[in-house]
C-alpha angles and dihedrals in degrees: 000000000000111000091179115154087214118026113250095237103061087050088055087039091052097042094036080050082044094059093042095058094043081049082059101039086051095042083049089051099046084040080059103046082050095073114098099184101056114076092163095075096066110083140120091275087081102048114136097349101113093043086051095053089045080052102059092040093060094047087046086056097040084054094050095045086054090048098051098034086048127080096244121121108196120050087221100067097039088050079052103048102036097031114082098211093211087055084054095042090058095041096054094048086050083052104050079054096050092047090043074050101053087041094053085045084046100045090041079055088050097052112013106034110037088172092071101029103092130132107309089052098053088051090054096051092048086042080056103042085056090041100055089036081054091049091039097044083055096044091053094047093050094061095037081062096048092049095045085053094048085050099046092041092049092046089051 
């Protein structure tokens, strides 16, 4: 019987949705650096995005090849066992940078370089609005509920 907190299978579906969307970022980037007769769209706003995005995708698929090939049952506890928190920690903070990164390259496109801005890159821009309200609308929520529960515990 799986006693899992979180079933298996949303975490393969989430990390499997998560490699799909750096495959695009990246195909996006190398799209970008394709282009010959845009000279506008090199520039210092891209460094080390697309390698970081190769990057995660590699480390997505590593963490999915341990957990399959191990003995563990439930996603949870291997993540807890074999994944250091504070390396997670770190590389999730590297990663909301890298994706504030990508945003400000995209938007520069958007604006700045109309020669290297097309399709993918506005679906990558929309992709990152919703992305950052989703993170922001967490982030809000979280603290409306901290402060709703230091109010409640100081009137009590």
């Amino acid at each position: 019987m799986n006693t899992c907190k979180t079933p298996n299978e949303i975490l393969y579906v989430s990390y499997i949705i998560g490699i799909i969307v750096n495959i695009i970022i990246i195909y996006a980037l190398n799209d970008i650096e394709k282009k010959i007769d845009c000279d506008c769209s090199n520039n210092s706003k891209k460094q080390f995005l697309k390698e970081w995005f190769i990057f995660v995708i590699v480390l997505q698929i590593i963490f999915l090849l341990i957990f399959t090939m191990s003995d563990y049952e439930c996603f949870d506890v291997f993540e807890d066992d074999y994944m250091n928190n504070v390396f997670i920690f770190m590389i999730s903070i590297i990663e909301i940078i890298m994706l504030i990164r990508l945003f400000i390259y995209i938007r520069w496109l958007r604006n700045e370089c109309k020669c290297a801005y097309v399709n993918e890159e506005n679906i990558i821009y929309w992709y990152l609005i919703i992305l950052f309200i989703i993170f922001s609308s967490i982030i809000l929520f979280t603290f409306f509920l901290i402060l709703i529960i230091l109010i409640k515990n100081n009137l009590y």
